[in-house]
N, C-alpha and C positions, 0 to 999 in steps of 0.2 A: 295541573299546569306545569311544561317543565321547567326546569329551574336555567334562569340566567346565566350560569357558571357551568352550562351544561350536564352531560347525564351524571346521573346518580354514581357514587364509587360503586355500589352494589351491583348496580345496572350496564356499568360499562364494561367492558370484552377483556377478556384475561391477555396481557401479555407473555406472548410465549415464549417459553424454556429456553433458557440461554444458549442451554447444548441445541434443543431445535432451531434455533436462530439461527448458531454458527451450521446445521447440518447444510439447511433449506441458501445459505450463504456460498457453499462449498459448492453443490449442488449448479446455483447458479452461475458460478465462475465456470466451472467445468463448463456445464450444458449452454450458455448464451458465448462462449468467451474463450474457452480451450485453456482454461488458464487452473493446472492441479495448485491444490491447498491442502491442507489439512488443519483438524482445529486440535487443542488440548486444553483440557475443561481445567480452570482452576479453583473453584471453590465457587467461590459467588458470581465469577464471569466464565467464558470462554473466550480462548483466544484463535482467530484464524490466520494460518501465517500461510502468506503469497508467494514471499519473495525475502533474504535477508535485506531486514533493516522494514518492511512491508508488513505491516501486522494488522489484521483490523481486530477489536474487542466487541463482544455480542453482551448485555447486559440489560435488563427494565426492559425490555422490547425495543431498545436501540443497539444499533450497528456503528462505532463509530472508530477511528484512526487519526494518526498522526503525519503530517506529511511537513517537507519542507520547501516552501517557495522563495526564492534569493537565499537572507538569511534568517528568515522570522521562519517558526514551527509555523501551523495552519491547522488547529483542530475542526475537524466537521463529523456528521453524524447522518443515517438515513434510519427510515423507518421499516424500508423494504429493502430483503434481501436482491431483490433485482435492482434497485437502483442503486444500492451499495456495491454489486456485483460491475454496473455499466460505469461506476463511479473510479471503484477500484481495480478497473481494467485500462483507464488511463494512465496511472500512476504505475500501473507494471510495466506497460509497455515504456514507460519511459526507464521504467526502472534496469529494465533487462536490459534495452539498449542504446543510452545515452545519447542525447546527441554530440557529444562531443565523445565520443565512442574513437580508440586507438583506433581500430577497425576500419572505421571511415578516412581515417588521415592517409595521406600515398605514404609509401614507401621511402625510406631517406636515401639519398643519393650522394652521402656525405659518407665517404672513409673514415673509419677511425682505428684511433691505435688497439692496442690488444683491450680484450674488456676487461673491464675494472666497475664492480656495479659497488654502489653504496645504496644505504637509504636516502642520504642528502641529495645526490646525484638524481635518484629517479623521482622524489620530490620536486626536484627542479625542472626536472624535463617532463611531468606533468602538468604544472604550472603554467611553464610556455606554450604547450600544446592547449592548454584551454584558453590562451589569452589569444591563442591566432583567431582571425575570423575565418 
């Protein structure tokens, strides 16, 4: 009779290879997604990096990352390298290119005197630029 707690440790399916995880991970960002990676094995995990600051971690037969929405972290985790891959193909895309991307803003149409850059200065004029709608 099987057991209530389901199958048996002995009987259930090996989770595979952290490095395999991160390969079959890579794999599918490339082949579903266009999206190069590379992984670097650390010891007990592997890590796949997407993107700076974009990392996912392969580990126990999970796939899982860090991201942040407003200002709280957001930890999540998949089982499969494809949903991991469909998961963390949204996150890059935003990650490459923002929506609040300089890129998108026109052009300034304002004179200014000679340039004069600081880090306050462009701190500030990033600021503003994310506060316009």
């Amino acid at each position: 009779m099987p057991s209530p707690q389901g199958p048996h440790p002995a009987t259930a399916l090996p989770a595979p290879d952290h490095d395999q995880l991160a390969e079959q991970l890579c794999a599918a960002l490339a082949q579903g997604h266009q999206i190069p990676a590379y992984q670097v094995a650390l010891g007990d995990h592997t890590v796949v990096s997407l993107w700076y600051g974009l990392t996912a971690r392969c580990a126990g037969g999970r796939i899982w990352w860090t991201y942040w929405r407003g200002n709280r972290a957001v930890l999540t985790f998949a089982w499969s390298p494809v949903t991991a891959a469909a998961r963390l193909a949204q996150l890059y895309a935003a990650a490459v290119r923002p929506a609040d991307s300089v890129l998108d803003q026109p052009p300034s149409t304002e004179l200014a005197g000679p340039p004069q850059w600081s880090m306050e200065a462009a701190a500030a004029q990033h600021l503003a630029a994310r506060e316009r709608p």
